[in-house]
N, C-alpha and C positions, 0 to 999 in steps of 0.2 A: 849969250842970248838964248833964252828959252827955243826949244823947239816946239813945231807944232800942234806934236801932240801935248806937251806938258803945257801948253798955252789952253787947248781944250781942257785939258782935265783939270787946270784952274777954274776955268768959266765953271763947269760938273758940280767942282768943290765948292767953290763961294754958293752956288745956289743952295746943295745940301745943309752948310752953315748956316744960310740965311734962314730956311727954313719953306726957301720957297718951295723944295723938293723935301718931301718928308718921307721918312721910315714907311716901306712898304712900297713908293710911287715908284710906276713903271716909267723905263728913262725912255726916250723915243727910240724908235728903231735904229741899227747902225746907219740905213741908208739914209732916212729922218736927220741923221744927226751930221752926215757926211755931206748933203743937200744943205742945212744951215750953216755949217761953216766952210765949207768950199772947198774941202778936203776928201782925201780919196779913203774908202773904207777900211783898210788897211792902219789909216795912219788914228781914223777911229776907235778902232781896236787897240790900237797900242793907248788912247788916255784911258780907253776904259779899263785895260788890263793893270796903269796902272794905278786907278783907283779902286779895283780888287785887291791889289797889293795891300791898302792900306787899309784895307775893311771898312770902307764907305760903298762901294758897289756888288751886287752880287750875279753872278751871272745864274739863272736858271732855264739849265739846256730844254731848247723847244719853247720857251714864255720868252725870254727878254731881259734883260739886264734891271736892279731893282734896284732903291736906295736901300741898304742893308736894317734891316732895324737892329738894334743895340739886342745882346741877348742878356739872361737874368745873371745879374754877378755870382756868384757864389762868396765868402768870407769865414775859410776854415783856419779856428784858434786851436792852440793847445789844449782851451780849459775846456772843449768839447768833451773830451775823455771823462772828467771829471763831473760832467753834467751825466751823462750818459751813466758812468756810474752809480750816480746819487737817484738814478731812475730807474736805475737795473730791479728792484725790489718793490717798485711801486706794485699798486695794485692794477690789472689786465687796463680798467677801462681808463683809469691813468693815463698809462703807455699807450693806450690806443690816442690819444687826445694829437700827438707830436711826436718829429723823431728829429734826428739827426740834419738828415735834407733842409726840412721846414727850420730846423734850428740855425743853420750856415745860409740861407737864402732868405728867412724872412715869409715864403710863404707857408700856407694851409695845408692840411693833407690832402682836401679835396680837390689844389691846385695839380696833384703832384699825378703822375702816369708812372705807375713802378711793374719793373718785369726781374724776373729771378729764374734761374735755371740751375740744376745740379745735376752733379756727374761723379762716380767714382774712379779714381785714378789710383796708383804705385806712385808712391814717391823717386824722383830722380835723383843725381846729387845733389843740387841747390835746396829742394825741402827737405831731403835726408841733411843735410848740414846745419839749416835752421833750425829744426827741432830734436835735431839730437837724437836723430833713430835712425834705422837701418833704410838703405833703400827696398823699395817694392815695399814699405808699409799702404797700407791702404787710408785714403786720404778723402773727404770728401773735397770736390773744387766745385765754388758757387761763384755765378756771374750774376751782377747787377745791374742794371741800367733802371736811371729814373730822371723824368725830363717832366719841366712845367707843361702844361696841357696845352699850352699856347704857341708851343715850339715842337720843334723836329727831334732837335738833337739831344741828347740825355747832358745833365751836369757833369760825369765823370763815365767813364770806365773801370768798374770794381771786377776784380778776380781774387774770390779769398777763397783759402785755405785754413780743413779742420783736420784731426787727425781721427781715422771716425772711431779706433779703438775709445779717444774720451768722449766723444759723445752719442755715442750707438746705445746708451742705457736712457735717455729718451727717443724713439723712434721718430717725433716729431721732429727731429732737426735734423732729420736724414730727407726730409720729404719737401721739393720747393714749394709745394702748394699752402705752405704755411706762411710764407711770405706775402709781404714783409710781416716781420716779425715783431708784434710791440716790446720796445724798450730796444731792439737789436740784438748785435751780437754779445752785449755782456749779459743782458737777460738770458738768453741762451744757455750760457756759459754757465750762468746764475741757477740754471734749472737742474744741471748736472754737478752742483757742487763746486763749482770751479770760481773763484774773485781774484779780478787782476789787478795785479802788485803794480807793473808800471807797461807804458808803451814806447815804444821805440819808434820813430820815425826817419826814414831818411830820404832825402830828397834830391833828383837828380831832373835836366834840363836833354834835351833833343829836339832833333825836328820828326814830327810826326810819318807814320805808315801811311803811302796811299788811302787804307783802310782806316787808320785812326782818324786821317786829315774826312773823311768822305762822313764816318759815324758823325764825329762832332761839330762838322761844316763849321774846320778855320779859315779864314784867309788865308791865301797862299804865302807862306812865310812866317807863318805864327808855328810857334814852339810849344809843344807840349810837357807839362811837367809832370815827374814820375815821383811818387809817393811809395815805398815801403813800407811799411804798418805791420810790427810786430809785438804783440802783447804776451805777455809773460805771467804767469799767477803767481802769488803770493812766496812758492817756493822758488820761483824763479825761473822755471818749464816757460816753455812757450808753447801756447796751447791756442794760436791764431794767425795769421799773417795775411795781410791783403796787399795786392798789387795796384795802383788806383791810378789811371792816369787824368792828367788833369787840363781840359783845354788855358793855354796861357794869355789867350785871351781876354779872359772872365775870369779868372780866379786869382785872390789874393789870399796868402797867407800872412797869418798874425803869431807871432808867439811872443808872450808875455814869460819871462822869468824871474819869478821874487829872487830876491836875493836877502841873505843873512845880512841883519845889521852887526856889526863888530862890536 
């Protein structure tokens, strides 16, 4: 037999479903809700906590508990690379039109809210290992965040890594004020003489940081998935790596692989 709070937090849910309660609508207050069903607030707390659980309710501390609205998907393919490539040599106003984001979401650039920061760093063991040089090479490290204008939380968590001995012969890619950058990181790349041969992707699952869980406001028990990105030029140097994480919430990955016919 159901308990009472899993009895409320049905009632909660069918309303959501129905549509009676829509994305955005404030839920009535705990005591509001402990006065209509003849339960003590306590036992309130627990349908609401767990319809937080399941990313229909959102608590926001000091306002009130909300129906959660759906956030923007995201839909990252393989042949993104290959786009991004085939754009890397357009001409400025081009690459200014669309990027990457807009390309995996579906929106406009004037949907988009993008922030970028740089820092120079020494490499530790783990980018001394990936690209094949010594540690304490100097390294440019860039963080990205960029969230629909409509929302709080940014689509992913980027942290990428350049090496700045190749690209310190344009000074613009030393400076984040240039950001974003039309066409991206292969125009970059592109600017210094550099075309990349293939990328590497690897992908790993966890439950979010405090800090990860709070940036990208998941539900409590939604897993965050970790993206590797490392691209390699033509001689086979790896001359970029991003760390990307990805709320699992919202984001789906596709990869399509042709295969040789026999």
């Amino acid at each position: 037999m159901a308990k009472a709070y899993e009895r409320i937090a049905d009632e909660i849910r069918r309303s959501i479903r129905a549509g009676e309660l829509r994305p955005g609508d404030r839920l009535p207050s705990e005591t509001k809700l402990a006065e209509d069903h003849r339960r003590s607030v306590p036992t309130i707390r627990d349908a609401l906590r767990l319809l937080q659980d399941e990313g229909l309710v959102e608590k926001l501390h000091g306002r009130g508990n909300f129906v959660r609205k759906p956030r923007t998907t995201v839909l990252r393919t393989n042949e993104r690379h290959q786009w991004e490539k085939d754009r890397a040599r357009e001409p400025e106003g081009e690459r200014l039109k669309t990027g990457s984001t807009e390309h995996d979401t579906g929106l406009t650039v004037n949907d988009l809210v993008f922030h970028a920061a740089y820092r120079e760093i020494k490499a530790g063991a783990d980018l001394a290992a990936v690209f094949d040089v010594p540690e304490g090479t100097a390294f440019i490290e860039r963080t990205f965040r960029t969230r629909y204008d409509a929302e709080n939380a940014p689509f992913t968590l980027v942290t990428s890594y350049l090496v700045r001995s190749l690209v310190e012969a344009n000074p613009d890619l030393l400076d984040a004020a240039n950001e974003p950058w039309p066409g991206g990181t292969q125009s970059q790349l592109h600017s210094v003489g550099i075309e990349l041969g293939r990328i590497e992707e690897r992908v790993t699952a966890r439950p979010p940081t405090p800090e990860e869980a709070e940036e990208l406001e998941l539900p409590p028990g939604t897993s965050v998935l970790l993206l590797r990105k490392t691209s390699y030029d033509i001689e086979g140097r790896a001359v970029e790596m991003s760390d990307v994480t990805l709320p699992g919430d919202r984001t789906e990955m596709l990869f399509t692989t042709p295969l040789e016919r026999w």
